[in-house]
ZAVOGU-760737 format. One line per field, with one value per residue (C-alpha): x, y, z; residue number from 1. Coordinates in Angstrom, 1 decimal, padded with zeros to 4 digits, m for minus. Example, Ala and Ser with C-alpha at 12.3 -4.5 7.8 and 13.67 -1.06 7.14 Angstrom:
px <- c(012.3, 013.7) .
py <- c(m004.5, m001.1) .
pz <- c(007.8, 007.1) .
pos <- c(1, 2) .
END
This chain:
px <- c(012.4, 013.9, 013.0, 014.1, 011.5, 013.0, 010.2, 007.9, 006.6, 005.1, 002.0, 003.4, 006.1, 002.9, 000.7, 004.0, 004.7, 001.2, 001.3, 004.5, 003.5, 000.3, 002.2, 004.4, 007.8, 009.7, 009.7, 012.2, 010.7, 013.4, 012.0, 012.9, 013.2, 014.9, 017.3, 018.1, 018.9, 021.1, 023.9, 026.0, 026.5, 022.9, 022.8, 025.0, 023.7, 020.1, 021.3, 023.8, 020.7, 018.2, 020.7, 017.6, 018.0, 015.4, 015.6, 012.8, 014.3, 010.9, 012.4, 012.2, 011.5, 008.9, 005.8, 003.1, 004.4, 004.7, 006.8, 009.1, 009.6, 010.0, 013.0, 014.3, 017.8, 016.5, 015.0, 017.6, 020.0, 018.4, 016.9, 020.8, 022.1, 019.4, 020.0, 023.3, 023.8, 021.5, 023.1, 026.9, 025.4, 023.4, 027.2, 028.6, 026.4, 025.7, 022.4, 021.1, 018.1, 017.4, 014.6, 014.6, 011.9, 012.4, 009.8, 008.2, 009.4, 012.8, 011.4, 011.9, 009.6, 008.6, 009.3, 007.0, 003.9, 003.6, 006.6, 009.1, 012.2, 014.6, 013.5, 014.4, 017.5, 016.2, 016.0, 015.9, 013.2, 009.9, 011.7, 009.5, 010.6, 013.9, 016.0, 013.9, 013.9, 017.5, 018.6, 016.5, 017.8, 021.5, 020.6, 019.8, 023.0, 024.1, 022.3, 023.5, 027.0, 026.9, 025.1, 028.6, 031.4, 029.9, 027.1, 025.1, 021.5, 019.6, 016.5, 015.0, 011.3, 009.7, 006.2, 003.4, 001.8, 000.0, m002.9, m005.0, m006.0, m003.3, m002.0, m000.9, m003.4, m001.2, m002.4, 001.7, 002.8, 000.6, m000.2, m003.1, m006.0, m005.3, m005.4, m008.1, m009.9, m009.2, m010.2, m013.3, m014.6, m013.6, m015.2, m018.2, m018.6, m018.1, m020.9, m018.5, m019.7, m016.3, m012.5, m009.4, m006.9, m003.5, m003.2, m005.1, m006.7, m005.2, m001.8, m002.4, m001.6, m001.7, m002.6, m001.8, m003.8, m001.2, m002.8, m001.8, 001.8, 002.8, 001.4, 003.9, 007.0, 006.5, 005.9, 009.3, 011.2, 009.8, 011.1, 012.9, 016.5, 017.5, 019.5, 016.6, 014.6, 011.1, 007.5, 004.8, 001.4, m002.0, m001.1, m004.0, m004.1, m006.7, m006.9, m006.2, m009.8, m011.6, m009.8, m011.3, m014.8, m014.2, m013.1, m016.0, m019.0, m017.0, m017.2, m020.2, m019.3, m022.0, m019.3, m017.8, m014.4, m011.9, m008.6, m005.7, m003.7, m000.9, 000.0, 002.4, 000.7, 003.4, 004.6, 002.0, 001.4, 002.2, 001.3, 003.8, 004.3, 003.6, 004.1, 007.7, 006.6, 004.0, 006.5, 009.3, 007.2, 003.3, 002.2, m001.3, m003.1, m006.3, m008.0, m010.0, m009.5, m013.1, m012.8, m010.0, m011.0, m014.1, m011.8, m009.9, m012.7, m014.2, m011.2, m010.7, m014.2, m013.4, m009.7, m008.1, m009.3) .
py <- c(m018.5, m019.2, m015.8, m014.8, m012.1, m010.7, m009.9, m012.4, m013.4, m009.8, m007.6, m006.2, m009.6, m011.9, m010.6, m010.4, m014.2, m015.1, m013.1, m014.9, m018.2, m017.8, m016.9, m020.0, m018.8, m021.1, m018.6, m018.3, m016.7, m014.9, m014.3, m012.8, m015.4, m017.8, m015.0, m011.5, m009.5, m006.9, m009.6, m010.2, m014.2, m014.2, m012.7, m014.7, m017.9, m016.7, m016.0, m019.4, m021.5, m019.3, m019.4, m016.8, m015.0, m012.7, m010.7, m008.3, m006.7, m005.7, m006.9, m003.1, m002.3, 000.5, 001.9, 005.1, 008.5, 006.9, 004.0, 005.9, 008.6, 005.6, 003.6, 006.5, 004.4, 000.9, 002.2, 003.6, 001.1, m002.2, m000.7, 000.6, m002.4, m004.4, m002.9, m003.0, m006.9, m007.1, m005.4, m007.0, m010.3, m009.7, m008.3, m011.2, m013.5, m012.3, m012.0, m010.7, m008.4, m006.7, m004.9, m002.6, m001.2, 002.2, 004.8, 007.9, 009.1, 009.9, 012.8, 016.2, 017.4, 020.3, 018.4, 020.4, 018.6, 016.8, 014.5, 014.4, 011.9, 014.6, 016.5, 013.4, 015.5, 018.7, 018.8, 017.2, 014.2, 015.0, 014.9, 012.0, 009.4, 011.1, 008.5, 005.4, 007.7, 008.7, 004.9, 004.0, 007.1, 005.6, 002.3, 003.8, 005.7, 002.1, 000.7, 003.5, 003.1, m000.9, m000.4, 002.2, m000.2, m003.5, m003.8, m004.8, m004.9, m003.0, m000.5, 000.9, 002.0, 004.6, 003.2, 005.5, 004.4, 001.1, m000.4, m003.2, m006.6, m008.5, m004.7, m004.2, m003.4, m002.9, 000.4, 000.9, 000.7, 000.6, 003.7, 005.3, 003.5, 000.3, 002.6, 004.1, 000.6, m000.7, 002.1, 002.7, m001.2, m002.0, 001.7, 000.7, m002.8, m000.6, 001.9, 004.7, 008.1, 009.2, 008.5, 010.8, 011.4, 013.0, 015.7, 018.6, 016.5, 018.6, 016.9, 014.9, 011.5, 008.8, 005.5, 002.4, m000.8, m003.5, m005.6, m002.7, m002.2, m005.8, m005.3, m002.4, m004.6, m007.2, m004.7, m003.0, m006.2, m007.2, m004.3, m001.8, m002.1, 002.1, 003.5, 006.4, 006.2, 005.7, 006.3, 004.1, 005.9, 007.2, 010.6, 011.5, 013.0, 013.2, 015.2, 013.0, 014.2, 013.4, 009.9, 009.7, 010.4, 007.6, 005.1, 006.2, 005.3, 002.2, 001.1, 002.6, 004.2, 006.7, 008.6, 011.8, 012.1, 015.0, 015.4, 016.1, 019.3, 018.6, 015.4, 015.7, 015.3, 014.3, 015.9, 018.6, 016.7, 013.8, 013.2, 011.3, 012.1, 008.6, 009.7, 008.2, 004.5, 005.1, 005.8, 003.5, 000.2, 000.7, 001.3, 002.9, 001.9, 000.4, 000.1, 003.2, 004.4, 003.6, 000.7, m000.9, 000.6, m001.4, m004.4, m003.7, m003.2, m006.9, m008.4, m006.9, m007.9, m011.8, m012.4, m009.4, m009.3) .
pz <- c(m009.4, m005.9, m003.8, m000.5, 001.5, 004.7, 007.0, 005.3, 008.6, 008.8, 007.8, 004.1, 003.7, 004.4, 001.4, m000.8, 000.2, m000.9, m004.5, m004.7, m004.2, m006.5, m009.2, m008.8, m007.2, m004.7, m001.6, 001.7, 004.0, 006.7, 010.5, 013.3, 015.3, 013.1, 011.3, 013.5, 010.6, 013.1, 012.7, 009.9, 010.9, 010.9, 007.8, 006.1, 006.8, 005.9, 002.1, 002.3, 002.8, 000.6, m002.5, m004.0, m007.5, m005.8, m002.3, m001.1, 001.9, 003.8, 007.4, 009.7, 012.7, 013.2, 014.6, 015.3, 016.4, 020.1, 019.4, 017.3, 020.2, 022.6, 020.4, 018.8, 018.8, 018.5, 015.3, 013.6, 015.0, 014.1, 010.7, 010.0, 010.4, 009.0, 005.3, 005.6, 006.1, 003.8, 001.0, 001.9, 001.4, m001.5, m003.0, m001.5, m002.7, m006.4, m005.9, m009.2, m007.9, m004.7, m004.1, m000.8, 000.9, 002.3, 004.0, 003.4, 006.6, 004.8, 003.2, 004.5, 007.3, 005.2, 001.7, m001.3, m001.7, m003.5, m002.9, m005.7, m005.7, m006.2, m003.1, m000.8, 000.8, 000.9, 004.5, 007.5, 008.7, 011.2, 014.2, 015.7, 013.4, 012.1, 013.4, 011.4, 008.0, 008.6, 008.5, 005.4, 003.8, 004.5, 002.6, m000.4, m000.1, 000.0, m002.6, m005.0, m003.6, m004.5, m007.9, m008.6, m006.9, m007.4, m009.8, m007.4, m009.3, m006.3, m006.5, m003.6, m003.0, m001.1, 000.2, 001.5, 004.7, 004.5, 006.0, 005.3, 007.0, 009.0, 010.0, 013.6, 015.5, 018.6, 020.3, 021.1, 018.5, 015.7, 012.8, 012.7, 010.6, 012.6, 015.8, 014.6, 013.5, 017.0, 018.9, 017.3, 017.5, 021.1, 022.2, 020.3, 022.0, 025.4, 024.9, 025.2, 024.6, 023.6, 022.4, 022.2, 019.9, 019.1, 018.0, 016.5, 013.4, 010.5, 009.1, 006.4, 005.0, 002.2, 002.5, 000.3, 000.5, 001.1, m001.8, m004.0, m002.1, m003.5, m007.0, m007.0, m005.5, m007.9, m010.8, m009.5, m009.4, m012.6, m014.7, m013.4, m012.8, m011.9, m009.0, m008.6, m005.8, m006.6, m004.5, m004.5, m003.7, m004.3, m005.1, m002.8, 000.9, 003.7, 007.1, 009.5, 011.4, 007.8, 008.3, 011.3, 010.2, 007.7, 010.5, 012.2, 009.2, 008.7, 012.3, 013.2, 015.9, 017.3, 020.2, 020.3, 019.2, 021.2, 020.1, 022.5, 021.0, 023.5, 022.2, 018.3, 015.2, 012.9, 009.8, 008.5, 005.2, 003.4, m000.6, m002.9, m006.7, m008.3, m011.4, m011.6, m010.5, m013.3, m016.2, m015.1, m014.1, m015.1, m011.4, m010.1, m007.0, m007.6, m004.1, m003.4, 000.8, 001.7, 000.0, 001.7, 004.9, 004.9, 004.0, 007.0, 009.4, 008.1, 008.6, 012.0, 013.2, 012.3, 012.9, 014.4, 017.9) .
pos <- c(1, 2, 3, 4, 5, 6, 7, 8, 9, 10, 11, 12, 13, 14, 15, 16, 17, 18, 19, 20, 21, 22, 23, 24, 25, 26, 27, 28, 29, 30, 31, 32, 33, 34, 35, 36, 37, 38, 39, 40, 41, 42, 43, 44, 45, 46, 47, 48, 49, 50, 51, 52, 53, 54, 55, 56, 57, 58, 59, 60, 61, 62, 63, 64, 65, 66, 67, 68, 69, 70, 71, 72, 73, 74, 75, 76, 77, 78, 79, 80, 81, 82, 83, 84, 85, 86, 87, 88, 89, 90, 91, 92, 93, 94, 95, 96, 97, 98, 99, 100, 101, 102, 103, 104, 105, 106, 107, 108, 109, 110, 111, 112, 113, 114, 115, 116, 117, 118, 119, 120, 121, 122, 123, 124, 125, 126, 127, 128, 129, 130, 131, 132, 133, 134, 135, 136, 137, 138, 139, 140, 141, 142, 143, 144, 145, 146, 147, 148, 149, 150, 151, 152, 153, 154, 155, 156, 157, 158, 159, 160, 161, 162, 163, 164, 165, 166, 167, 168, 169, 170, 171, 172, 173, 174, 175, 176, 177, 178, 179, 180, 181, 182, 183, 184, 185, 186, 187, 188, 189, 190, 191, 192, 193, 194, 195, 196, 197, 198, 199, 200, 201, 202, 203, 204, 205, 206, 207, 208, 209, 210, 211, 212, 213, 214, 215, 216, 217, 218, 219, 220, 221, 222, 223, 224, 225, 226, 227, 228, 229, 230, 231, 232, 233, 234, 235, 236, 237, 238, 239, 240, 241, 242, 243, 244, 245, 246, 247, 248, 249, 250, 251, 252, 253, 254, 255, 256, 257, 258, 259, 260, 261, 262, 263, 264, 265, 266, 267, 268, 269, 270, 271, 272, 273, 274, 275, 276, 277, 278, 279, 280, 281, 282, 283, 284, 285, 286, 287, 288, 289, 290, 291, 292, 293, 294, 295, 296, 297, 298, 299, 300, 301, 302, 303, 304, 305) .
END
């Protein structure tokens, strides 16, 4: 079929554009500089020319803990309005399946652990990227709202932190296994005896190899057609300072590491409940965290720097 991916151009859209292609689908890809999502004409003329019976809206702006205190209104301003356009054309349009990509950074800040679905507005966001999880929270209020007036077909996903190669390695604005990745390769080529980083080492998080992010998109858009949010995960956590042992035997970097306790750590933990992606569309991730990190760290070495 004819698909449109917004944010194709970028590090999740580019591995969905290549599944998509392999297994034979006409693809549009929507960038930033050709299509700024944050206007409606733009908008509209991206999904006149695409004509797409399929739309993955991946197109968002976002970053580490320092970008998103940096742009706490660019975030949820362009993100806002991204999903929004988005969603008015697809109604507009007829498109018969939108599939939305929102962010665990919508769950509460102290959310049980795991994450359930049904616990998605039982609090507020971790204040440091509130603004971002506040404005994908309102385009699933949107979806929902569409689905109810409109039939709009429209599911929206809740995605775990990603890494994986073609990442941003950015030290601005990047998350923390590319940080991490970076860090830990260029101090190595230096000789430095030591690196710092934020925080105190404790929160946790989950990670999802991009690889195993698309197989969930596709699985998603393939069969399941619900106005439930849904996660797509591991299920499984590590301590941001265990992560950072793993970098480190990946990379092979022999320094110190200090962390700075004045700097945020983020949310205290993060682990999803998959179980609902697993029942509804056959989802698991495949791609063990060592595993992938090593993928990452080979892919870094010969193309990322």
């Amino acid at each position: 079929m004819r698909v449109l991916v917004t944010g194709g151009g970028g590090f999740l859209g580019s591995h969905l554009v290549e599944r998509l292609e392999r297994d034979g689908h006409e693809v549009v890809v929507a960038r930033r500089r050709e299509h700024d999502l944050t206007s409606m004409e733009d908008a509209r003329r991206l999904f006149d020319d695409a004509d797409a019976e399929l739309v993955y809206h991946l197109a968002a702006e976002v970053g580490g803990i320092g970008a998103n205190r940096a742009n706490p209104g660019r975030y949820w301003y362009a993100n806002l309005m991204m999903g929004a356009h988005v969603l008015e054309q697809a109604r507009l349009h007829g498109t018969p399946k939108l599939v939305i990509a929102g962010t665990i950074c919508a769950y509460p800040k102290h959310a049980p652990v795991p994450f359930r679905e049904d616990d998605l507005w039982n609090g507020y966001p971790e204040e440091t990227n509130a603004p971002y999880g506040v404005a994908k929270k309102a385009i699933l209020v949107g979806a929902q709202a569409y689905r109810e007036q409109y039939g709009t077909n429209a599911i929206f996903l809740l995605p775990v932190n990603l890494y994986g190669p073609r990442d941003n390695f950015d030290l601005e604005t990047s998350h923390v296994i590319p940080a991490l990745i970076r860090k830990m390769v260029e101090a190595g080529a230096r000789g430095d005896a030591e690196i710092t980083l934020w925080g105190d080492g404790s929160p946790t998080r989950e990670f999802l190899y991009v690889d195993d992010c698309v197989e969930g998109l596709v699985r998603a858009a393939e069969r399941y057609d619900g106005a439930d949010p849904v996660n797509l995960g591991t299920g499984e956590e590590i301590a941001i300072r265990d992560l950072a042992e793993l970098v480190r035997s990946e990379t092979g970097y022999s320094g110190s590491i200090t962390w700075d306790t004045g700097k945020p750590g983020g949310q205290p933990r993060r682990r999803l409940d998959t179980s609902r992606a697993e029942a509804l569309f056959g989802f698991r991730a495949r791609v063990p965290l060592r595993d992938g990190i090593a993928r990452t760290v080979a892919w870094y070495r010969a193309e990322g720097r």
